[in-house]
Every structure is written in C-alpha cells, then in structure tokens.
PDB file of N, CA, C and O in Angstrom, chain B, residues numbered from 101:
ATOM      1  N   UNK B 101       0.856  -1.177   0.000  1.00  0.00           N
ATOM      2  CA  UNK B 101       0.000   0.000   0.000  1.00  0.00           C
ATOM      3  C   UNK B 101       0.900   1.239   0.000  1.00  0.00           C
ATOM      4  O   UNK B 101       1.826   1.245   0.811  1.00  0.00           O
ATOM      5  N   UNK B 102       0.719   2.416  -0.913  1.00  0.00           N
ATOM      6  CA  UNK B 102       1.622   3.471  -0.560  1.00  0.00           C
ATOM      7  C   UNK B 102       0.360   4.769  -0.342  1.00  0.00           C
ATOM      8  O   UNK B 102      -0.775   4.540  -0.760  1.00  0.00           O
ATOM      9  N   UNK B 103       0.577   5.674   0.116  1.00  0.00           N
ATOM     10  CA  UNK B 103       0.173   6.891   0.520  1.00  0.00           C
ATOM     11  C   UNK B 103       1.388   7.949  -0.417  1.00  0.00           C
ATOM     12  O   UNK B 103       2.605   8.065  -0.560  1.00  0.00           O
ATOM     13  N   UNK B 104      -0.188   8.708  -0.997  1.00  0.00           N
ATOM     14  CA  UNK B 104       0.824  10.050  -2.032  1.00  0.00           C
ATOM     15  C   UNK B 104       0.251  11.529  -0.973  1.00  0.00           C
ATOM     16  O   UNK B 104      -0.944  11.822  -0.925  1.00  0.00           O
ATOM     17  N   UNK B 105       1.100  12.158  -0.361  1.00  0.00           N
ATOM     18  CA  UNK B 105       0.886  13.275   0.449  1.00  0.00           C
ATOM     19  C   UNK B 105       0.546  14.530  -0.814  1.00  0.00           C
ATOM     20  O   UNK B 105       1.327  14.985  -1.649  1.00  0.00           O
ATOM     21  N   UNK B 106      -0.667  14.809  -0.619  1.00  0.00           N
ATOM     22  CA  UNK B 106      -0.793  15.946  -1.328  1.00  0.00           C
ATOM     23  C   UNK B 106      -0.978  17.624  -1.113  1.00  0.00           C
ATOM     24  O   UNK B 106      -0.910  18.529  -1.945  1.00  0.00           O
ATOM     25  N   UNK B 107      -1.152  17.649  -0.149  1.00  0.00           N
ATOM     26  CA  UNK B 107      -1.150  18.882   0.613  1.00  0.00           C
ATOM     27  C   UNK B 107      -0.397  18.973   2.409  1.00  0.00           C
ATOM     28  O   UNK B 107      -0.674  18.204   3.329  1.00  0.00           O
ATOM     29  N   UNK B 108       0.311  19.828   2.446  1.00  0.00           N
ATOM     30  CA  UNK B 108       0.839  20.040   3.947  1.00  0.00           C
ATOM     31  C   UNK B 108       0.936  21.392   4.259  1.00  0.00           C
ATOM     32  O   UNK B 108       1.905  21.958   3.752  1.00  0.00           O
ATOM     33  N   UNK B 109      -0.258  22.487   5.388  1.00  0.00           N
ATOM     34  CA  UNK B 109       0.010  23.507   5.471  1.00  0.00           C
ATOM     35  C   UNK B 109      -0.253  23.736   6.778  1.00  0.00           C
ATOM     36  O   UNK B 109      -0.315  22.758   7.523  1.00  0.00           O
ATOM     37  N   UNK B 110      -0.395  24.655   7.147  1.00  0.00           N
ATOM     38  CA  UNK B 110      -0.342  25.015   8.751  1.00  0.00           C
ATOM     39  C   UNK B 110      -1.523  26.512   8.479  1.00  0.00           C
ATOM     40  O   UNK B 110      -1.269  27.620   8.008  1.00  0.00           O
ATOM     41  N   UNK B 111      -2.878  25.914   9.024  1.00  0.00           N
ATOM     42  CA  UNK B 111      -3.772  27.231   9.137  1.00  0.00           C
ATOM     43  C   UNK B 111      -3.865  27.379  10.886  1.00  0.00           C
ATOM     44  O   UNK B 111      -3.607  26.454  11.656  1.00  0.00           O
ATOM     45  N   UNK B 112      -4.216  28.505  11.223  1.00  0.00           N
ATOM     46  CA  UNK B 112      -4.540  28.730  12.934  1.00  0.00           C
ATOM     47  C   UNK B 112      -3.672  27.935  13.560  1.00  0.00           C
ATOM     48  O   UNK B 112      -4.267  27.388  14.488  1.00  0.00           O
ATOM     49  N   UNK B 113      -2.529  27.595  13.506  1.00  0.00           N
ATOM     50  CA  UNK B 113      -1.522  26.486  13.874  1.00  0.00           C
ATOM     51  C   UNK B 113      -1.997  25.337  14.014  1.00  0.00           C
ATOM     52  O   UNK B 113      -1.500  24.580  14.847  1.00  0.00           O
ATOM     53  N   UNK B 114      -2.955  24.991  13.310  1.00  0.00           N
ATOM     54  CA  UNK B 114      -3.380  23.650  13.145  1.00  0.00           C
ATOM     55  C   UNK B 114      -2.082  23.273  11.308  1.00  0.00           C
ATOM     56  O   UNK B 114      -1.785  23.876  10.276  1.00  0.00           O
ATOM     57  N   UNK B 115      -1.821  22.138  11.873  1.00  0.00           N
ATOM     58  CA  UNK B 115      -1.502  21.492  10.208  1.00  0.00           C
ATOM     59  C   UNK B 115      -2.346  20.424   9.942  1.00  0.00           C
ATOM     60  O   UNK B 115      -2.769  19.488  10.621  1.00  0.00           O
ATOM     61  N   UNK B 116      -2.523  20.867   8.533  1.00  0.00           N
ATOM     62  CA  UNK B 116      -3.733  20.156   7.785  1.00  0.00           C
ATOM     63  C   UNK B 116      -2.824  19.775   6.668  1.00  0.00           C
ATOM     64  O   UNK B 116      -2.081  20.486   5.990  1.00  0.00           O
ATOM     65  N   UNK B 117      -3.074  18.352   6.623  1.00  0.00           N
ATOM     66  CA  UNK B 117      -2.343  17.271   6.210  1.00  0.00           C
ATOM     67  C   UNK B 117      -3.485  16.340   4.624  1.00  0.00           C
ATOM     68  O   UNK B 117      -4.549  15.785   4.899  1.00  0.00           O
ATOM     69  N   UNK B 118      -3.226  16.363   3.929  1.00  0.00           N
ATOM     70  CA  UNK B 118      -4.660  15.961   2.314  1.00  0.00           C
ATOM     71  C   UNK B 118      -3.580  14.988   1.947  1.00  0.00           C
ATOM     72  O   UNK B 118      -2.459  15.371   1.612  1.00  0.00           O
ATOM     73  N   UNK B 119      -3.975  13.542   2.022  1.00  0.00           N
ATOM     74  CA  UNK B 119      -3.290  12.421   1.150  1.00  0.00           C
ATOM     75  C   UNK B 119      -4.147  11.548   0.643  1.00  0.00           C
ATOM     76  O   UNK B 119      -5.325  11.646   0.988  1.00  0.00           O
ATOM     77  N   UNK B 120      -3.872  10.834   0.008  1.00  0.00           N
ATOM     78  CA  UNK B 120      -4.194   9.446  -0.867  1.00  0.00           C
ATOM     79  C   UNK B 120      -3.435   8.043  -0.037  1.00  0.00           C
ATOM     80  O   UNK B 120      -2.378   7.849   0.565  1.00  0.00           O
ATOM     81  N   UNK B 121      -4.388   7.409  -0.326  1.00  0.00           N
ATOM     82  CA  UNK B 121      -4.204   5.977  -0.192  1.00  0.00           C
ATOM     83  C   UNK B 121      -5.129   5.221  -1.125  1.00  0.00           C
ATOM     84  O   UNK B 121      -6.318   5.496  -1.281  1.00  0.00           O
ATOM     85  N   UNK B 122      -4.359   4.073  -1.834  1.00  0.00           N
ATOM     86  CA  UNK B 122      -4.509   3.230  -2.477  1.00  0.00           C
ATOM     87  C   UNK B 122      -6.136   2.766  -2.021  1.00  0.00           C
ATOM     88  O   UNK B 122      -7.078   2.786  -2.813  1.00  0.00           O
ATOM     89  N   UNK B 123      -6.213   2.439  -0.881  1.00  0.00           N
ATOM     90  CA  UNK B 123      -7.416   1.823  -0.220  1.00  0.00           C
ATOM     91  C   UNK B 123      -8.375   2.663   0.136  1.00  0.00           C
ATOM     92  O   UNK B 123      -9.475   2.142   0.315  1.00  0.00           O
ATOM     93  N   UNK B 124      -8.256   4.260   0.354  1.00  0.00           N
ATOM     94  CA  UNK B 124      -8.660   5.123   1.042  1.00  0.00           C
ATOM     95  C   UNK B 124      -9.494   5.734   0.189  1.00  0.00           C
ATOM     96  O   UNK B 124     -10.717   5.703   0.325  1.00  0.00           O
ATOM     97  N   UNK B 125      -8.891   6.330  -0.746  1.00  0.00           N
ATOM     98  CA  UNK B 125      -9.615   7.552  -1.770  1.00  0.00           C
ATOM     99  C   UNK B 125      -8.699   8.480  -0.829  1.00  0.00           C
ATOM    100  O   UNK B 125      -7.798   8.004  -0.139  1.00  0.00           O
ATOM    101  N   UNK B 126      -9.022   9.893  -0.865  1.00  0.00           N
ATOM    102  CA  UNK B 126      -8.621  10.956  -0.403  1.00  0.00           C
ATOM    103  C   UNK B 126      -9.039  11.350   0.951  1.00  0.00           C
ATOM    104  O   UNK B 126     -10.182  11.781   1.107  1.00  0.00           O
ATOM    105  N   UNK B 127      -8.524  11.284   1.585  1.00  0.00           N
ATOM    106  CA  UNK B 127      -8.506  11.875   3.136  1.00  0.00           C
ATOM    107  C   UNK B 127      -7.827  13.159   3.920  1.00  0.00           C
ATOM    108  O   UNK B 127      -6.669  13.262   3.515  1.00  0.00           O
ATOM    109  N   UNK B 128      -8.014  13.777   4.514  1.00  0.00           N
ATOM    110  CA  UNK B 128      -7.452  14.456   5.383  1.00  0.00           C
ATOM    111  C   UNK B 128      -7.254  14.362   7.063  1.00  0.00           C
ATOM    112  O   UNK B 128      -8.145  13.920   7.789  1.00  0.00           O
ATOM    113  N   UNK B 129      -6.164  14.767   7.485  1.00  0.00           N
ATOM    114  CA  UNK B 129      -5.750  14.699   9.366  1.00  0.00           C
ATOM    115  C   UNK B 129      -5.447  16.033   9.172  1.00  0.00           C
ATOM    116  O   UNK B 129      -4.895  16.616   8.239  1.00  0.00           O
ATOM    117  N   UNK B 130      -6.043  16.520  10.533  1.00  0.00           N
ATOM    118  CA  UNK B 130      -5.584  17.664  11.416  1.00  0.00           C
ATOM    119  C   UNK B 130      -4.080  16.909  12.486  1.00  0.00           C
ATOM    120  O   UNK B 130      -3.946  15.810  13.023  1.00  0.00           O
ATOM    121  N   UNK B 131      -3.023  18.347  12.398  1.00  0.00           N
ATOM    122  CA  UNK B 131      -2.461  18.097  13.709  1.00  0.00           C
ATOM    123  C   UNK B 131      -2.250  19.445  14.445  1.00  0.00           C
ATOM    124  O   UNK B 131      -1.724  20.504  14.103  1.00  0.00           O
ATOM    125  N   UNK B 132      -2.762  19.084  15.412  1.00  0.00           N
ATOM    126  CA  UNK B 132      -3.056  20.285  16.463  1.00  0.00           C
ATOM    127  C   UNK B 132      -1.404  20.310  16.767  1.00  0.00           C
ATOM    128  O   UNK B 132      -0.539  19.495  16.446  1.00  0.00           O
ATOM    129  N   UNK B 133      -1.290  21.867  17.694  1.00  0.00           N
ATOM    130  CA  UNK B 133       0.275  22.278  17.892  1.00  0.00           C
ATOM    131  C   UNK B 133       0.771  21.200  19.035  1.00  0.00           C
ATOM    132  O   UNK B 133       1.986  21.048  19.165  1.00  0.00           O
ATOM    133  N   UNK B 134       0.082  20.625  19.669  1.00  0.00           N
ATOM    134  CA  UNK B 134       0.697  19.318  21.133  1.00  0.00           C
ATOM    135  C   UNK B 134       0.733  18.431  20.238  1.00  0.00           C
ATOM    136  O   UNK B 134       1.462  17.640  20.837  1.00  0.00           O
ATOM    137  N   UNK B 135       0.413  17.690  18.787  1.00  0.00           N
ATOM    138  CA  UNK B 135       0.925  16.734  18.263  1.00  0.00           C
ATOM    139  C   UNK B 135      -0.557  15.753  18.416  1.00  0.00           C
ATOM    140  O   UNK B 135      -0.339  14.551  18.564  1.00  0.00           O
ATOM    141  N   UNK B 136      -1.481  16.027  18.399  1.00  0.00           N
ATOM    142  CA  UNK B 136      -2.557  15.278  18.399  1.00  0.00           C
ATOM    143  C   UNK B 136      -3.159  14.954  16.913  1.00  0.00           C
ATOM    144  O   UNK B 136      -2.618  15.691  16.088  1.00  0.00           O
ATOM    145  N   UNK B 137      -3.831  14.335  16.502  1.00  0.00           N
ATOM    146  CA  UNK B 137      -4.193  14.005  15.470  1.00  0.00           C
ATOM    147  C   UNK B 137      -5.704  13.710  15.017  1.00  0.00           C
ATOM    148  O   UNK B 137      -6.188  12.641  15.389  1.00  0.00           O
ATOM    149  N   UNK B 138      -6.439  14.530  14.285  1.00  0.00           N
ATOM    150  CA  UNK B 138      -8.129  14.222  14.537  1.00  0.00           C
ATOM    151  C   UNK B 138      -7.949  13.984  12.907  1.00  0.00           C
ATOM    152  O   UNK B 138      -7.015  13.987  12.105  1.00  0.00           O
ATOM    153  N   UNK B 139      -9.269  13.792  12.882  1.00  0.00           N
ATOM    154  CA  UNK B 139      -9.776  13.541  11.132  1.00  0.00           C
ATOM    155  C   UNK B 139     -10.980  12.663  11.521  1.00  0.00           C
ATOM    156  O   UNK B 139     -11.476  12.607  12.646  1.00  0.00           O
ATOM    157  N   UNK B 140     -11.520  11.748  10.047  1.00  0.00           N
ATOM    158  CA  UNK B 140     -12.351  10.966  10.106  1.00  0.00           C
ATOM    159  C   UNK B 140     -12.149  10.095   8.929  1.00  0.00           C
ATOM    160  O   UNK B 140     -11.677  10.479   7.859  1.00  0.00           O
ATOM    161  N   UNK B 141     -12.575   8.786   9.227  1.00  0.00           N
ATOM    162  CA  UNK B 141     -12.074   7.824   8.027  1.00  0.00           C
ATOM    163  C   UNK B 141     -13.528   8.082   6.696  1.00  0.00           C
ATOM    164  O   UNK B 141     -14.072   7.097   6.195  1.00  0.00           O
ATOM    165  N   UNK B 142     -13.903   9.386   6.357  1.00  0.00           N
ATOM    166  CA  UNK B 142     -14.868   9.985   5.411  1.00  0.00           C
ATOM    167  C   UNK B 142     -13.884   9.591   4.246  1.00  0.00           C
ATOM    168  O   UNK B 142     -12.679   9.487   4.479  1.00  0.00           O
ATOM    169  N   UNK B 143     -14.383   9.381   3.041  1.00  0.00           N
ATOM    170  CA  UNK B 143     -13.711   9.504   1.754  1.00  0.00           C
ATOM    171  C   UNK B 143     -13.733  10.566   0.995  1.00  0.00           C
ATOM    172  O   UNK B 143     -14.811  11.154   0.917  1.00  0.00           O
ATOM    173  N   UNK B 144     -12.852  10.968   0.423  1.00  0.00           N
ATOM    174  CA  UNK B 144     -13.611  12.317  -0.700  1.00  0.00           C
ATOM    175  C   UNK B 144     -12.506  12.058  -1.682  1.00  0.00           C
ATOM    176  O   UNK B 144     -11.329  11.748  -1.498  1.00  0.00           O
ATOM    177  N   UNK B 145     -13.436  12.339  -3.141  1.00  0.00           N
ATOM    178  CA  UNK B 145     -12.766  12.035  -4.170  1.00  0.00           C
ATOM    179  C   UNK B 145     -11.575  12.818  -4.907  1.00  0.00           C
ATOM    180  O   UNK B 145     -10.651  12.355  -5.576  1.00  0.00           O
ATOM    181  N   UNK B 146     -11.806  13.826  -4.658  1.00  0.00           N
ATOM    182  CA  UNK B 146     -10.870  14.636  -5.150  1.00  0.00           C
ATOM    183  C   UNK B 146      -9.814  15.095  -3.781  1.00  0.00           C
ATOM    184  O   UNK B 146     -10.175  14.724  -2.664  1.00  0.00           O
ATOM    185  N   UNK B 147      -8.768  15.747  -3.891  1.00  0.00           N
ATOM    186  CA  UNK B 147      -7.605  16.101  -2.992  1.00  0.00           C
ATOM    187  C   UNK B 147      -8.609  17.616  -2.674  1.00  0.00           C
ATOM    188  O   UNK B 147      -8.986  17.827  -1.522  1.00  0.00           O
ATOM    189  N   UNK B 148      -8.895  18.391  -3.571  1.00  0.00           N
ATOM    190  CA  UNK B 148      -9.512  19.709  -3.104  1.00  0.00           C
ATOM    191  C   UNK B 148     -11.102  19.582  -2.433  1.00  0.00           C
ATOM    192  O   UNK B 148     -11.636  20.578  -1.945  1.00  0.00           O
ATOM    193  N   UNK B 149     -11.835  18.155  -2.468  1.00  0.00           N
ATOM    194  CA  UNK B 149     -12.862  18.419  -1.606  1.00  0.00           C
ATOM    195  C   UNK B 149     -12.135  17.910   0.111  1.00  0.00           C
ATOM    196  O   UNK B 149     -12.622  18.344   1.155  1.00  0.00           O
ATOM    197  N   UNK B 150     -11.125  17.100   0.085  1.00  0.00           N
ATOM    198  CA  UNK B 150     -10.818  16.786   1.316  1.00  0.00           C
ATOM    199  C   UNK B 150     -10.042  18.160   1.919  1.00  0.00           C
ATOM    200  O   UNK B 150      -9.990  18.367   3.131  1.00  0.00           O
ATOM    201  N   UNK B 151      -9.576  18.876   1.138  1.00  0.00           N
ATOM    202  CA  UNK B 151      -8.606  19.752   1.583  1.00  0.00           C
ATOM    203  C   UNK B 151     -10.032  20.758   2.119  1.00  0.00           C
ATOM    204  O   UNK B 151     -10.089  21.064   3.310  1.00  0.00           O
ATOM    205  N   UNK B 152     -11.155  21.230   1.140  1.00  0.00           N
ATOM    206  CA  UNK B 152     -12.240  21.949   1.822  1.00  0.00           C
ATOM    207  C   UNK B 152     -12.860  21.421   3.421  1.00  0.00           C
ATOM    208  O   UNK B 152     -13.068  21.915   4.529  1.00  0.00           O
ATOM    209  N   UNK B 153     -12.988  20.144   2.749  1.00  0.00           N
ATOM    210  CA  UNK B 153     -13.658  19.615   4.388  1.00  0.00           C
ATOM    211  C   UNK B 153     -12.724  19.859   5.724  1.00  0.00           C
ATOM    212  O   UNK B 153     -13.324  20.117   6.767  1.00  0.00           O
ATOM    213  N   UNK B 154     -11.554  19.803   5.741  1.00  0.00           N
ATOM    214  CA  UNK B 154     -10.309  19.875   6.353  1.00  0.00           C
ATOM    215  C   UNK B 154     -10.259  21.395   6.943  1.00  0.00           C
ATOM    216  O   UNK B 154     -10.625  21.737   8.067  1.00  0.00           O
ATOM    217  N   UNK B 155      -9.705  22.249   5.890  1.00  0.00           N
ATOM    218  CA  UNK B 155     -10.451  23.549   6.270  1.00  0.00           C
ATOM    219  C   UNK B 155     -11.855  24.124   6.838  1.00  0.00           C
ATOM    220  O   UNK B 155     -12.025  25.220   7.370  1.00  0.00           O
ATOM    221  N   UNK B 156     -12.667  23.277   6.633  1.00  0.00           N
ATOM    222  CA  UNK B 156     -13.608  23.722   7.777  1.00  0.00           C
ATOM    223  C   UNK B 156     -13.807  22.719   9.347  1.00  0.00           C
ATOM    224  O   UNK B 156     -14.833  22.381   9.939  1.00  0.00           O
ATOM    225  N   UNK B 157     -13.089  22.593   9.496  1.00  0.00           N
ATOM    226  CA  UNK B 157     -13.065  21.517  10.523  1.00  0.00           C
ATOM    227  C   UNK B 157     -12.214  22.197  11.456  1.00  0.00           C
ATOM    228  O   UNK B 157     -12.421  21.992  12.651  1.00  0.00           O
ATOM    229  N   UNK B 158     -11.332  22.937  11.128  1.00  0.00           N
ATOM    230  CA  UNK B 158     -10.105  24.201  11.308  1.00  0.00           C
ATOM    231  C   UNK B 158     -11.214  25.278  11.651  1.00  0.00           C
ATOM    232  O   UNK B 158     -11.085  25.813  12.752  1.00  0.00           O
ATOM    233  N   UNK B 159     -12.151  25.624  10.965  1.00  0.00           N
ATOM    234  CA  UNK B 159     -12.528  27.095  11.403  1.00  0.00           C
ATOM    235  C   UNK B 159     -13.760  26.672  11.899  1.00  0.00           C
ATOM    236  O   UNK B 159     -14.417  27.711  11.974  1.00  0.00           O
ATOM    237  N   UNK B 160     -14.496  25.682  12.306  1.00  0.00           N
ATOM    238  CA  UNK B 160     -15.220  25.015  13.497  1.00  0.00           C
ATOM    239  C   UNK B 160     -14.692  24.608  14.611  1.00  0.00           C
ATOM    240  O   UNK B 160     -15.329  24.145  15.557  1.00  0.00           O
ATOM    241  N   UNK B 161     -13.619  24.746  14.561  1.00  0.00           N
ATOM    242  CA  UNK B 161     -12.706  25.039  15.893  1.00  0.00           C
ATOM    243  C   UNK B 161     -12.671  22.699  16.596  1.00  0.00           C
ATOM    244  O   UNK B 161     -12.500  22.116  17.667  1.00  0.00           O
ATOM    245  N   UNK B 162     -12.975  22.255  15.008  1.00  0.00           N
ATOM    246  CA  UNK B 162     -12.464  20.667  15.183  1.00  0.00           C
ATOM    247  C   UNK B 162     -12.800  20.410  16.531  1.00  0.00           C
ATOM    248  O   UNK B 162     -12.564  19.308  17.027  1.00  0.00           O
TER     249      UNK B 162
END
C-alpha cells in the first residue's frame, strides 16, 4: 500500500495534512500544535474536496 501526500500547510496552527491511499480515496488529518491528530475515516474524491472539508473543521474550531 503506498500513501501520495498531497497537501501540507499550517492554518490557525493547526496542520492540515490531504493524502491518498490506495485503499482510502482521499482523506485528510488535522495536527493540532501538542501533536494530536483528529480527522475521520470519510472519503472524498478529489484532494480539493478533502482539503475543503479539512479547512472547515479548522474554522469550526475541530
């Protein structure tokens, strides 16, 4: 199985993390600044709807 990282940025000091997996479809993880890790195993097809969902998950305060 490989994972292709497609996005890595840092909004509100959250980093928001958009990859692929073979098995997955497109996903996104939050990592909060203590190193925690949220998301949800949701699918989304494209890299820019996970990267939207991601971003609002960030300004819903996740």
């Amino acid at each position: 199985m490989s994972t292709k990282v497609h996005l890595v940025t840092i909004i509100e000091n959250v980093t928001l993390l958009v990859f692929y997996t073979d098995s997955d479809c497109w996903q996104f993880r939050l990592i909060s600044a203590g190193g925690e890790v949220f998301g949800e195993r949701k699918l989304y097809y494209t890299p820019e709807a996970a990267e939207k969902a991601g971003r609002e998950w960030i300004h819903q305060g996740y």
